[in-house]
Backbone as ProteinMPNN parsed JSONL, in Angstrom:
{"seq_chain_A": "XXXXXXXXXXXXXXXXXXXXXXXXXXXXXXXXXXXXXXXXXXXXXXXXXXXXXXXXXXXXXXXXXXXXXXXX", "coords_chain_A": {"N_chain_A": [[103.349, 89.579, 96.15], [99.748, 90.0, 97.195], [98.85, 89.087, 100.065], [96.614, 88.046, 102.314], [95.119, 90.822, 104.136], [96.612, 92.753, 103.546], [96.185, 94.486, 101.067], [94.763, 97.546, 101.555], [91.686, 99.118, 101.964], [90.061, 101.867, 101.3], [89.629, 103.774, 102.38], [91.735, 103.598, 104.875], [93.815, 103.444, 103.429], [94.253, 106.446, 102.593], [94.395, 106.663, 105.466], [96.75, 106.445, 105.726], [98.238, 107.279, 103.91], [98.133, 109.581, 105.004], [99.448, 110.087, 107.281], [101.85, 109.338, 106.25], [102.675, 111.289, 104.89], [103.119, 113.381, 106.967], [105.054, 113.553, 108.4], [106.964, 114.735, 107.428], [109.542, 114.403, 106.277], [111.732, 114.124, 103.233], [111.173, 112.383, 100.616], [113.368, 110.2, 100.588], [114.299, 110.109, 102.364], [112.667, 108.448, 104.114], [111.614, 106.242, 105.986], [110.098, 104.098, 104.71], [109.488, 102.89, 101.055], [107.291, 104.576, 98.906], [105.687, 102.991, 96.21], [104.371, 103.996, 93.075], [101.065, 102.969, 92.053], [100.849, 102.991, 89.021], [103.661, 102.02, 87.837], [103.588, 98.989, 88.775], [102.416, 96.064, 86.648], [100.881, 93.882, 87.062], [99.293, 92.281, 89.327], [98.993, 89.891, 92.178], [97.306, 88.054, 94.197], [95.678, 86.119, 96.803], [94.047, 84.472, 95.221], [95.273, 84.005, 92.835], [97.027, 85.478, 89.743], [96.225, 88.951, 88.71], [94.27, 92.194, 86.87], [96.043, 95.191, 88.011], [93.668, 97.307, 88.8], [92.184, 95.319, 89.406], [93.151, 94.108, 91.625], [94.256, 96.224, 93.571], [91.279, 96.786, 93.967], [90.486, 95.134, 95.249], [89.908, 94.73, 99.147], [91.538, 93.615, 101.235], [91.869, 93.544, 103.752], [90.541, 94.627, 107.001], [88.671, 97.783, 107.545], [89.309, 98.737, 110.356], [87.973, 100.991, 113.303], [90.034, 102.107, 115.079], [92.481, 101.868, 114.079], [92.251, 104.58, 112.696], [92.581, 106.756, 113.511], [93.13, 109.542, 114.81], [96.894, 110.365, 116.075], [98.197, 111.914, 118.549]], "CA_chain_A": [[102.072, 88.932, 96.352], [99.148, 90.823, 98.287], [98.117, 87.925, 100.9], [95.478, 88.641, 102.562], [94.779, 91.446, 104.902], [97.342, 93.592, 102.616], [95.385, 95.444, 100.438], [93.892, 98.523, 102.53], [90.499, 99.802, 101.666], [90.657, 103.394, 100.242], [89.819, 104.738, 103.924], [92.454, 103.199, 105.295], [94.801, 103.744, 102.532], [93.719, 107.251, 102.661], [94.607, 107.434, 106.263], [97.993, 105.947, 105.747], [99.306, 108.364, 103.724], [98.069, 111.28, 105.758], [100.056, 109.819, 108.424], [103.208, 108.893, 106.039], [103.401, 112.396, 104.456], [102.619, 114.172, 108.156], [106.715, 113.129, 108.795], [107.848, 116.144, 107.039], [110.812, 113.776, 105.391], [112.028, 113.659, 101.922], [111.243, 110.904, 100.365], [114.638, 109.607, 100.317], [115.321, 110.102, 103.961], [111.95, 107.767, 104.555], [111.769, 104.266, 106.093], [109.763, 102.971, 103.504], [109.012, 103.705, 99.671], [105.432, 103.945, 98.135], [105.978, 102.352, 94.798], [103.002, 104.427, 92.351], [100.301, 101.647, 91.196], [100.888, 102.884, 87.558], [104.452, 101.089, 87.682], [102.734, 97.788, 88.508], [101.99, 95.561, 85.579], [99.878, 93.319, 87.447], [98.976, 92.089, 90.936], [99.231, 88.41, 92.707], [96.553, 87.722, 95.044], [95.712, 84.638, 96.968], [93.297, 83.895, 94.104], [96.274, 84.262, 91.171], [97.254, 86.604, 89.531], [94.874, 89.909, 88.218], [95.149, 92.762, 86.645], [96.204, 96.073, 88.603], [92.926, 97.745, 88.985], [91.348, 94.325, 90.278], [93.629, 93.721, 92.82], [93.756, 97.319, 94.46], [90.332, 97.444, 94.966], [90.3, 93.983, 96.137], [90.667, 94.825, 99.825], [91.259, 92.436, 102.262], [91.869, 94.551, 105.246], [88.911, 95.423, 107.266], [88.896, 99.467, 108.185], [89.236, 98.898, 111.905], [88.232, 102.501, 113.321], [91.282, 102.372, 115.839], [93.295, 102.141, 112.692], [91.678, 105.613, 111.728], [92.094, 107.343, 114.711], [94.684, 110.354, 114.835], [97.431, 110.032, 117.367], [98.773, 112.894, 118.904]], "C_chain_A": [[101.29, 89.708, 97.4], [98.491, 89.988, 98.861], [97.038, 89.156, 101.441], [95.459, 89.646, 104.187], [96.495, 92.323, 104.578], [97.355, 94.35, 101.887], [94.229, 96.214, 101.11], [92.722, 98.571, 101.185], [91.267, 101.18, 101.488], [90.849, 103.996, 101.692], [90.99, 104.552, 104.164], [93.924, 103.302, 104.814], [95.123, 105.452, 103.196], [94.947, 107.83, 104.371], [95.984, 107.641, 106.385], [99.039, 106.923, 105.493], [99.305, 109.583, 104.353], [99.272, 111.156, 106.523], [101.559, 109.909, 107.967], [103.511, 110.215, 105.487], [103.243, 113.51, 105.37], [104.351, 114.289, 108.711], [107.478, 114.739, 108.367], [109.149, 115.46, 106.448], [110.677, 113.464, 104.033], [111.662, 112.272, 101.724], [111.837, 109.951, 100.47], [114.979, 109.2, 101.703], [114.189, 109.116, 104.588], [112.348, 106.426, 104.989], [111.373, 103.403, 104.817], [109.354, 103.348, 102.078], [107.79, 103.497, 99.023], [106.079, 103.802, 96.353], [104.53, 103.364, 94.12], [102.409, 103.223, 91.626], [100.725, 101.693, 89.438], [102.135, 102.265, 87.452], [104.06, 99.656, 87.717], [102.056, 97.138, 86.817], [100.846, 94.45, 86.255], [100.054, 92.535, 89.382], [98.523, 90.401, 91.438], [98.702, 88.405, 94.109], [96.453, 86.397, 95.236], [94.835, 83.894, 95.961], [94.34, 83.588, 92.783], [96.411, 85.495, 90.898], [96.02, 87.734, 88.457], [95.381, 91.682, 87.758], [95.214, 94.16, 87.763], [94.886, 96.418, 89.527], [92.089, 96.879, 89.513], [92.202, 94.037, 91.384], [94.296, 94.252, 93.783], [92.762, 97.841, 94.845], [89.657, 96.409, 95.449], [90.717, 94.182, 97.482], [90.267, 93.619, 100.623], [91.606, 92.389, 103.678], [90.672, 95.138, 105.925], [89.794, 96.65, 107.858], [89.136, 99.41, 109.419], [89.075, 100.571, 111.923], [89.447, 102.608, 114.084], [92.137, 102.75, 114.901], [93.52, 103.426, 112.06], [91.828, 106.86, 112.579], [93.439, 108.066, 114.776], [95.329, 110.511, 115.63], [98.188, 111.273, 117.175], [100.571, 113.154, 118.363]], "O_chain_A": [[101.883, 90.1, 98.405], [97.361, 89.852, 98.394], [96.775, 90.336, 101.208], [95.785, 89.104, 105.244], [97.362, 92.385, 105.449], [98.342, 95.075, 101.763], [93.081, 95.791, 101.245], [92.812, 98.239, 100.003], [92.456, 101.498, 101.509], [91.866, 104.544, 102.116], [91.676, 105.432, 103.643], [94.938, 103.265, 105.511], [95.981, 105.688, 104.047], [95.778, 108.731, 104.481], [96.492, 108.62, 106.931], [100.032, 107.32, 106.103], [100.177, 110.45, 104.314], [100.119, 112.047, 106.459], [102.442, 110.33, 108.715], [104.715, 110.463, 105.541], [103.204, 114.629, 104.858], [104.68, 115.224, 109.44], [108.26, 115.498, 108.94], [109.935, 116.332, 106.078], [109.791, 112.736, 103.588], [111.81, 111.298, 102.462], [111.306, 108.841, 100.487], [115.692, 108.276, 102.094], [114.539, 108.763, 105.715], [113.192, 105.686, 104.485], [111.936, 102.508, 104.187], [108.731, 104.409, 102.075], [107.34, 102.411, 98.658], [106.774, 104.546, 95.662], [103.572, 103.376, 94.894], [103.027, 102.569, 90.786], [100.875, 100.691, 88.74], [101.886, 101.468, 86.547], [104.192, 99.046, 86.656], [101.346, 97.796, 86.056], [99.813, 94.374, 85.59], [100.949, 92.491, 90.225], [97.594, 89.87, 90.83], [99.411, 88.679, 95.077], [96.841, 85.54, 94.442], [94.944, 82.669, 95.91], [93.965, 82.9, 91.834], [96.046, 86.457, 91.572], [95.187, 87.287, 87.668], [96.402, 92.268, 88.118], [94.22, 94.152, 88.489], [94.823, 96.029, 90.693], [91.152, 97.365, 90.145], [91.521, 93.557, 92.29], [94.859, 93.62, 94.678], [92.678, 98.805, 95.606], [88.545, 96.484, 95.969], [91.918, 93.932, 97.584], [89.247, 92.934, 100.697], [91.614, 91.465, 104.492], [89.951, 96.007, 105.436], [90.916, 96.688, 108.362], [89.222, 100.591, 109.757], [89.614, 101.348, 111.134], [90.122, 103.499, 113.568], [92.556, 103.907, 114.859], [94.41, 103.672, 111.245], [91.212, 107.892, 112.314], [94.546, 107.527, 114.795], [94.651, 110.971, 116.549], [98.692, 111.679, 116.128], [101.184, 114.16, 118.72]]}, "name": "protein", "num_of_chains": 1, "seq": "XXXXXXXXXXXXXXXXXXXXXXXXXXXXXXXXXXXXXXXXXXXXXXXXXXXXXXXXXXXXXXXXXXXXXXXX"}
């Protein structure tokens, strides 16, 4: 289920992975696993359920710039 303030904006997405593929670790050896949206059959928002493509660009995360901001 993607409650709310779970679904990044693209920025934010965006910055996420810079950050998660900046590690230099195998995939395998990661903390956490990005699932690819095209596995998804559909998506369970606090509204119900929708399909994929409505309820990844449903975001419900605001961009904060801190959020965006590259740390040494």
């Amino acid at each position: 289920m993607t409650g709310v303030g779970r679904v990044l904006p693209e920025r934010l997405w965006n910055a996420v992975l810079t950050r998660f593929d900046a590690t230099g670790a195998e995939p395998w050896d990661r903390r956490a696993e990005l699932v690819p949206a095209s596995l998804l059959t559909s998506v369970v928002g606090t509204d119900g359920p929708m399909t994929v493509e409505e309820g990844l660009a449903a975001a419900t995360c605001p961009a904060a710039p801190e959020l965006l901001r590259l740390t040494g």
